[in-house]
Kinemage of the C-alpha trace (Angstrom):
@kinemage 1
@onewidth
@group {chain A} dominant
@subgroup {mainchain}
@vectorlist {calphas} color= white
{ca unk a 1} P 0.000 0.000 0.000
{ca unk a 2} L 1.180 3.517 -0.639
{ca unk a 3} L 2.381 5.280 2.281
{ca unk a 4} L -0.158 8.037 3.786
{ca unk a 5} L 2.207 10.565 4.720
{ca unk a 6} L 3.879 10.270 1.516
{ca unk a 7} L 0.626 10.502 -0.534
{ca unk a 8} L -0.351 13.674 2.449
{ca unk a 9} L 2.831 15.708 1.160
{ca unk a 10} L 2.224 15.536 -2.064
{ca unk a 11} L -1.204 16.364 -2.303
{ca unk a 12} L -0.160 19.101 0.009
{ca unk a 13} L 2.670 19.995 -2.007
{ca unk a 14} L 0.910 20.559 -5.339
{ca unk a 15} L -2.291 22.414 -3.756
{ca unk a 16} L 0.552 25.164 -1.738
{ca unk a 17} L 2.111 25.313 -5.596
{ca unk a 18} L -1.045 26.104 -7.053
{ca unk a 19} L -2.240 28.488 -4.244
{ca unk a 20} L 0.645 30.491 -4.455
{ca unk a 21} L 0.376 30.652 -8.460
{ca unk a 22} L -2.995 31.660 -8.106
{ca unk a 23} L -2.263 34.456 -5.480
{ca unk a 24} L 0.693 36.084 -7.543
{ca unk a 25} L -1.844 36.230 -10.425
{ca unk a 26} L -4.587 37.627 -7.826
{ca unk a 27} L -2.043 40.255 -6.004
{ca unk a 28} L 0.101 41.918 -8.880
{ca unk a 29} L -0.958 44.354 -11.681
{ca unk a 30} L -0.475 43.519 -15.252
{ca unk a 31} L 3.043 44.679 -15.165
{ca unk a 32} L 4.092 41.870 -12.542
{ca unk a 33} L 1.678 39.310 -12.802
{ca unk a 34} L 3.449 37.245 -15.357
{ca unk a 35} L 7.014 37.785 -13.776
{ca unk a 36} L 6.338 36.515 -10.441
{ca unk a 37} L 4.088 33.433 -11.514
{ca unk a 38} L 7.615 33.331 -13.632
{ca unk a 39} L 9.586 33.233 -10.824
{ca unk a 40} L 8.228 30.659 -9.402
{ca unk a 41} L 7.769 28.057 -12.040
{ca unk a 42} L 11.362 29.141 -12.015
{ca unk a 43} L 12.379 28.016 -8.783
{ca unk a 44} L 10.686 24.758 -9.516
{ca unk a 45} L 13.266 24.309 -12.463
{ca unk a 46} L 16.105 25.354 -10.496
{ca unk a 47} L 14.881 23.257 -7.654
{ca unk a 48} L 14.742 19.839 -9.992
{ca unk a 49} L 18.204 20.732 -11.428
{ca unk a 50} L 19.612 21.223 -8.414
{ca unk a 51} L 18.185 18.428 -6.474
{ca unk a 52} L 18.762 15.678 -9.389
{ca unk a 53} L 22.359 16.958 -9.289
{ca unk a 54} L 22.600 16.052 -5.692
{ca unk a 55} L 21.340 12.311 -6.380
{ca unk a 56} L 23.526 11.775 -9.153
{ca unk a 57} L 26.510 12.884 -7.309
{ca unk a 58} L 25.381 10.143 -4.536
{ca unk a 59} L 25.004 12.679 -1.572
{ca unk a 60} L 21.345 11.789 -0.876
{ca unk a 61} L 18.493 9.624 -2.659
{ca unk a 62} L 14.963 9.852 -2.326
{ca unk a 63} L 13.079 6.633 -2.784
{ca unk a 64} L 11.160 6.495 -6.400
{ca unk a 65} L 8.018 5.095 -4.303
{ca unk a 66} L 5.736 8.143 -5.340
{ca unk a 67} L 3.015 9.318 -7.917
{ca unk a 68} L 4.771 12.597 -9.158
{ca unk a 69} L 8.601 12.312 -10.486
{ca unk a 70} L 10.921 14.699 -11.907
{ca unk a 71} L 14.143 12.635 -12.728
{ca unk a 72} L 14.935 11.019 -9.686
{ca unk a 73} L 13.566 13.961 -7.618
{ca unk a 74} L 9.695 13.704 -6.065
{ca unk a 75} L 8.150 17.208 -7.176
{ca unk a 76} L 6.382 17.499 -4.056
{ca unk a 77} L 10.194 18.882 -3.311
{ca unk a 78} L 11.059 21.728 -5.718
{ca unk a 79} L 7.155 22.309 -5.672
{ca unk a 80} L 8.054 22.996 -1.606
{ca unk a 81} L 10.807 24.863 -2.304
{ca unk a 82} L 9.094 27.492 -4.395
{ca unk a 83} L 6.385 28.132 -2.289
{ca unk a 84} L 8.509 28.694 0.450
{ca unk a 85} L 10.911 31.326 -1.950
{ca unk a 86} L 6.888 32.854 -2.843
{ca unk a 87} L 5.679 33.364 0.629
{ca unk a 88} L 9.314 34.521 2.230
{ca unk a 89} L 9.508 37.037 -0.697
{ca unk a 90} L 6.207 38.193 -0.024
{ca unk a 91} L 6.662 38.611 3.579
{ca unk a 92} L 9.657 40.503 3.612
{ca unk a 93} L 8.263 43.289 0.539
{ca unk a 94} L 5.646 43.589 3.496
{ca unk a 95} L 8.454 44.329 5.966
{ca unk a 96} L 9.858 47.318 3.924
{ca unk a 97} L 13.519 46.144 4.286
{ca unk a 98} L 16.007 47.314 1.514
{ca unk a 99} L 15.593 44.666 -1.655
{ca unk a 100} L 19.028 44.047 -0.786
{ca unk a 101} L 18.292 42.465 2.471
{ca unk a 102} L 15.686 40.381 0.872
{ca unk a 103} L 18.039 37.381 -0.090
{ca unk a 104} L 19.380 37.182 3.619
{ca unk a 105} L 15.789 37.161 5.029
{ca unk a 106} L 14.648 34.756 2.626
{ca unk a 107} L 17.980 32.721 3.050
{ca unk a 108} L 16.997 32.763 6.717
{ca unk a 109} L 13.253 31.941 6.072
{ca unk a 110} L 13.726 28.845 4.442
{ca unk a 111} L 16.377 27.410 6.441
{ca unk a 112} L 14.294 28.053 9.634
{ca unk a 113} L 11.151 25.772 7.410
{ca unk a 114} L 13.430 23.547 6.365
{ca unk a 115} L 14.684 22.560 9.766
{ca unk a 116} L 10.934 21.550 10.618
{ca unk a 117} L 10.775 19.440 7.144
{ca unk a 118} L 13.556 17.476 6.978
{ca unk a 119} L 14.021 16.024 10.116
{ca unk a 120} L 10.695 14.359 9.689
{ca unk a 121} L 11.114 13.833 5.842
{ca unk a 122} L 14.036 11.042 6.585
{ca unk a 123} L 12.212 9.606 9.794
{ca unk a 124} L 8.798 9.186 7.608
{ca unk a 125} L 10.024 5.483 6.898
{ca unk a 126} L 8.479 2.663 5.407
{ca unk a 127} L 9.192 -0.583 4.038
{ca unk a 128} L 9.618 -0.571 0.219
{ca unk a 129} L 10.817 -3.589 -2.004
{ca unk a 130} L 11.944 -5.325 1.352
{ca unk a 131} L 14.073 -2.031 2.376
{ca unk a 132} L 13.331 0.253 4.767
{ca unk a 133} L 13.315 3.906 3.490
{ca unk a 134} L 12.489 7.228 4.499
{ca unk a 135} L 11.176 10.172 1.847
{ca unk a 136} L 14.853 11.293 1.491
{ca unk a 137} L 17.435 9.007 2.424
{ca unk a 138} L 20.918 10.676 3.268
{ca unk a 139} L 23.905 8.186 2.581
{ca unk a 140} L 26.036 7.163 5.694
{ca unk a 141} L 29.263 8.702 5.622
{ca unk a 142} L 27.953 12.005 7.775
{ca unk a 143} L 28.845 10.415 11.006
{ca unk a 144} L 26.900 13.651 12.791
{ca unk a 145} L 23.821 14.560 12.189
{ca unk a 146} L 20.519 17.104 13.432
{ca unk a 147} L 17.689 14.595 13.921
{ca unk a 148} L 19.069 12.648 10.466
{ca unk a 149} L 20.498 15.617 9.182
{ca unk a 150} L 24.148 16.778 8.307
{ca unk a 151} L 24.729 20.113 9.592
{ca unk a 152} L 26.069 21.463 5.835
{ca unk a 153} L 22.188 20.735 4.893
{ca unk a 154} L 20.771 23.934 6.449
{ca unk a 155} L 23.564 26.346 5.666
{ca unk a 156} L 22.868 24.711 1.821
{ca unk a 157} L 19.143 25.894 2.373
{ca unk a 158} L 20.208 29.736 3.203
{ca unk a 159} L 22.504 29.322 0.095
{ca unk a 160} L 19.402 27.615 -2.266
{ca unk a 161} L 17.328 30.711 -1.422
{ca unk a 162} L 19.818 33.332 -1.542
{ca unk a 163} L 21.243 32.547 -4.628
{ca unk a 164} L 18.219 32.999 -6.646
{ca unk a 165} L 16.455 35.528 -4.217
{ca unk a 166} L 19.428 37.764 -4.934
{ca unk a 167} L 19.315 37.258 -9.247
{ca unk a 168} L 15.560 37.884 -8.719
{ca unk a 169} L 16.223 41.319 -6.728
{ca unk a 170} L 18.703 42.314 -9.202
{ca unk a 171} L 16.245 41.502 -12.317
{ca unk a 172} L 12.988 42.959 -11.008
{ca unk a 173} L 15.300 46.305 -10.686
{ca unk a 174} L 16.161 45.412 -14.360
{ca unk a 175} L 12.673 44.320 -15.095
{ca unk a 176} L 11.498 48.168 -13.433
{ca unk a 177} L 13.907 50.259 -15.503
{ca unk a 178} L 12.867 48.594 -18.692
{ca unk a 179} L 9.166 49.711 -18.204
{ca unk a 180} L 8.356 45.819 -17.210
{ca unk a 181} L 8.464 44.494 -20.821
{ca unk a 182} L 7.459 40.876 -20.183
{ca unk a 183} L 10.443 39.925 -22.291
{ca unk a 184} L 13.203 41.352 -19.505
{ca unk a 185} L 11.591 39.245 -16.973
{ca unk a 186} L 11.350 35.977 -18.804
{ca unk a 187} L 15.769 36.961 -19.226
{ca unk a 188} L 16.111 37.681 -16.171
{ca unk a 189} L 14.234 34.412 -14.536
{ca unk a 190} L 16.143 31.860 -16.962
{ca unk a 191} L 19.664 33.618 -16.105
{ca unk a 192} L 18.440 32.964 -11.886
{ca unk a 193} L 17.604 29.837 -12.951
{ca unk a 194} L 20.487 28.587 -14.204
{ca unk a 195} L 23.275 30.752 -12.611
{ca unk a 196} L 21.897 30.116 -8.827
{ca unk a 197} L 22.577 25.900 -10.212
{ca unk a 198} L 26.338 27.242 -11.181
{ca unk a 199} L 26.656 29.049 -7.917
{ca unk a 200} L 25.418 26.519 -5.849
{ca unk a 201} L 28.684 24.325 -7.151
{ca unk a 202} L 30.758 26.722 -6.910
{ca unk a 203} L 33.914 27.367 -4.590
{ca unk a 204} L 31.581 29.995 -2.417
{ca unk a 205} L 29.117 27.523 -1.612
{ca unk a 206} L 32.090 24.967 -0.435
{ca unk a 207} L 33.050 28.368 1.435
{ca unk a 208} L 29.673 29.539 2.794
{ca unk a 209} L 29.499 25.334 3.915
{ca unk a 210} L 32.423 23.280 4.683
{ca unk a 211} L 34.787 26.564 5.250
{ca unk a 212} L 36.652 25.052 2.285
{ca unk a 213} L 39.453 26.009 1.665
{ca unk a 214} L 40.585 26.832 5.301
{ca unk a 215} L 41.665 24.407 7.567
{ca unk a 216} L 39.615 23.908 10.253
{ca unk a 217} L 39.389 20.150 12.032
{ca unk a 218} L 36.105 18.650 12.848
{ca unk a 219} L 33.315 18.044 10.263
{ca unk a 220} L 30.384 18.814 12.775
{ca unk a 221} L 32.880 22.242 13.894
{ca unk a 222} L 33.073 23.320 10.614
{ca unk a 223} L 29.732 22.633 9.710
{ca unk a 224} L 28.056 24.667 12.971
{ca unk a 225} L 31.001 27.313 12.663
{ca unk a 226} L 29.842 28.136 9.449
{ca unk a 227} L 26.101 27.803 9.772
{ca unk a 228} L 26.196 30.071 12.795
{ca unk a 229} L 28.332 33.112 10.515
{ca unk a 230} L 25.808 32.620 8.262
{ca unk a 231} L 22.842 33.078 10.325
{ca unk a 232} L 24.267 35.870 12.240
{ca unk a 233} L 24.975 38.021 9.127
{ca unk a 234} L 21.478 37.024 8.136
{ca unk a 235} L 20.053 38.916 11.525
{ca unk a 236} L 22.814 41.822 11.705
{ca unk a 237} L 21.507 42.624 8.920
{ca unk a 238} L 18.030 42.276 8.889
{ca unk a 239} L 18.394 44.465 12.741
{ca unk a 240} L 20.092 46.945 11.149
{ca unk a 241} L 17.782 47.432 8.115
{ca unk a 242} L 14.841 46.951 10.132
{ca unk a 243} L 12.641 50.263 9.327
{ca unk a 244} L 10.268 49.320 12.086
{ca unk a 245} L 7.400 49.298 9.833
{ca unk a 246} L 4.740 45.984 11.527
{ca unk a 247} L 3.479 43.758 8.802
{ca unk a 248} L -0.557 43.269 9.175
{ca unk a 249} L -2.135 40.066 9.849
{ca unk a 250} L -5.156 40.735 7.089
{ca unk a 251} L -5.765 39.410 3.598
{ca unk a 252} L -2.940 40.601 2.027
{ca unk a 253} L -0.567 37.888 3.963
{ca unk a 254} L -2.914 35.442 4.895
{ca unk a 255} L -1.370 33.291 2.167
{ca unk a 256} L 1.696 33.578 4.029
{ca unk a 257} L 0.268 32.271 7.338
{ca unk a 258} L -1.807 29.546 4.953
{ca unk a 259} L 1.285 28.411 3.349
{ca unk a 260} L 3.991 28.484 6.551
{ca unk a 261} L 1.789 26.660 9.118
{ca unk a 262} L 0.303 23.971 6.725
{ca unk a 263} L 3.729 23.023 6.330
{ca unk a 264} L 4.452 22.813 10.032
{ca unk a 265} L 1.178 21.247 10.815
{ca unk a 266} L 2.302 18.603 8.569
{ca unk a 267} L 5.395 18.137 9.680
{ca unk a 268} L 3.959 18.130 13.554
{ca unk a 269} L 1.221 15.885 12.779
{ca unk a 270} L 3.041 13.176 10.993
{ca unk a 271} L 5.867 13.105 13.684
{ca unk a 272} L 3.237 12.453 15.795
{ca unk a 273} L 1.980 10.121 13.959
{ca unk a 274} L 4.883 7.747 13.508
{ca unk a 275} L 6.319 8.154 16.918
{ca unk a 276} L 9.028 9.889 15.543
{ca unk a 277} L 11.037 12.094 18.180
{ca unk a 278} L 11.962 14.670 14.601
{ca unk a 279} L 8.119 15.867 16.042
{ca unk a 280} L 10.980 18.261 18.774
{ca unk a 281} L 12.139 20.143 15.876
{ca unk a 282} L 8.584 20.234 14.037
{ca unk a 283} L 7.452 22.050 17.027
{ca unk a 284} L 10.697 24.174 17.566
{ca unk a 285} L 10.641 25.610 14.116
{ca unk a 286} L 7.109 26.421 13.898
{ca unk a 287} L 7.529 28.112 16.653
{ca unk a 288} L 10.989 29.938 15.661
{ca unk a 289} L 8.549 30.619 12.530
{ca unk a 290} L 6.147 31.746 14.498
{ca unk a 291} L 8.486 34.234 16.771
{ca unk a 292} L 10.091 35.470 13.364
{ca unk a 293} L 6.496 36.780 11.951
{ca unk a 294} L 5.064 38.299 15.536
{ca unk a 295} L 8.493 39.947 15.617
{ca unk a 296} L 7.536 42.016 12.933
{ca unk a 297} L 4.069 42.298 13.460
{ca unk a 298} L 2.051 45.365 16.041
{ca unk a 299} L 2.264 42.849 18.659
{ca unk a 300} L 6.081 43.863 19.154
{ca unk a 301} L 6.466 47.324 21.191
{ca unk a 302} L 9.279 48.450 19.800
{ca unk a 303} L 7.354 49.331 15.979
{ca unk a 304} L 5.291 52.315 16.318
{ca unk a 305} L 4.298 52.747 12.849
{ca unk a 306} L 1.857 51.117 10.231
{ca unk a 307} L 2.673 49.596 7.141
């Protein structure tokens, strides 16, 4: 029989992909609509590339077990990834930051949901063809791991986002001066497309993960050392950018809230589920997700003015 939590995420997966094409085409004018429906098809192309890359390199496999393929990637994955690019975008244009910051808070964004999903993505295990496999399936030469998970995973995620976040800033600006001919923003999403794939194997990622080429001893050292310099330049940042304008909980990010939790609620309730103790970080990052919006919402004290 076909796993229930894997046949859950999927159907999840697909309806978040075709809620958040259907509110970029609802929210922007003419000018935009196209481009950011555009953007994130996009990330769904980058996403495949990327993640059949990683298989066919041999870091990590995801078992074939499932209705909708691309390669030897599930599309409930890129599909995932996108939406969570979509709604992080969207809630930091509420925030007023800089575009420049955008990347770093997006970077942030989805490594904060990703620690929630893929603790309970390789836990969510089942027998298949006489072998017992989880939805993602890391191979066993990371001798330290986060609930399953190698360290290097979640600095990768800030890297996955920021990369194209930051091609995406830079071509809407392109998009704006050329008077948003839909032409400049179908160039500008191929070139994030396929130059975030290049950057993401390139010596800065090895860098920004493994603190390649310097010499520092200890995988699981390096690995924190360098997920914790990300992260804090992520929030300097962000703190010092900060216009202290609150983001309102109405319709306009409802699709944010829609999007985040049903994720987390997922994650939460299949934990629970399958006894798995991953359900600890479930719960930690929705909360952390959770903390991040209220922190720029009228709930904190120290933003005085509306949006």
């Amino acid at each position: 029989m076909y796993p229930a939590t894997w046949l859950a995420i999927e159907i999840i997966s697909v309806i978040l992909f075709l809620l958040a094409i259907g509110d970029a085409i609802l929210r922007f004018n003419e000018q935009e609509r196209l481009t950011r429906v555009f953007e994130i098809i996009g990330f769904v192309i980058y996403g495949i590339i990327f993640e059949n890359i990683g298989v066919a390199v041999g870091i990590y496999h995801y078992s074939s077990e499932r209705f909708f393929m691309a390669g030897t990637v599930p599309l409930e994955i890129p599909f995932l990834e996108a939406v969570i690019f979509y709604v992080g975008m969207l809630f930091v244009e509420r925030t007023k930051l800089p575009d420049k910051i955008y990347p770093f808070f997006v970077g942030l964004f989805g490594m904060i949901m990703d620690a929630g999903i893929d603790p309970v993505a390789v836990s969510d295990q089942y027998l298949i063809n006489g072998t017992l496999e989880g939805r993602w399936v890391w191979q066993n030469f990371y001798p330290e791991m986060f609930y399953g998970i190698p360290y290097f995973n979640f600095t990768g995620w800030f890297a996955l986002m920021f990369y194209y976040s930051l091609i995406v800033v830079l071509g809407r600006r392109y998009l704006r001066s050329h008077d948003y001919k839909l032409k400049y923003g179908i160039f500008y999403i191929i070139i994030a497309i396929f130059l975030s794939d290049i950057l993401i194997a390139s010596p800065v990622t090895n860098l920004m993960l493994f603190g390649s080429p310097f010499p520092i001893y200890g995988r699981m050292l390096v690995e924190l050392i360098t997920l914790s310099i990300v992260t804090a330049i992520a929030l300097i940042l962000i703190a010092y950018y900060w216009p202290r304008v609150y983001v309102p909980f109405d319709k306009s990010t409802y699709i944010i809230w829609i999007i985040s939790f049903t994720i987390h609620i997922y994650n939460i309730t299949t934990a629970a589920a399958i006894g798995s103790p991953a359900i600890v970080p479930a719960i930690v990052f929705a909360m952390l997700t959770l903390v991040l919006f209220l922190f720029f919402s009228e709930f904190n004290p120290l933003i005085k003015q509306k949006e």
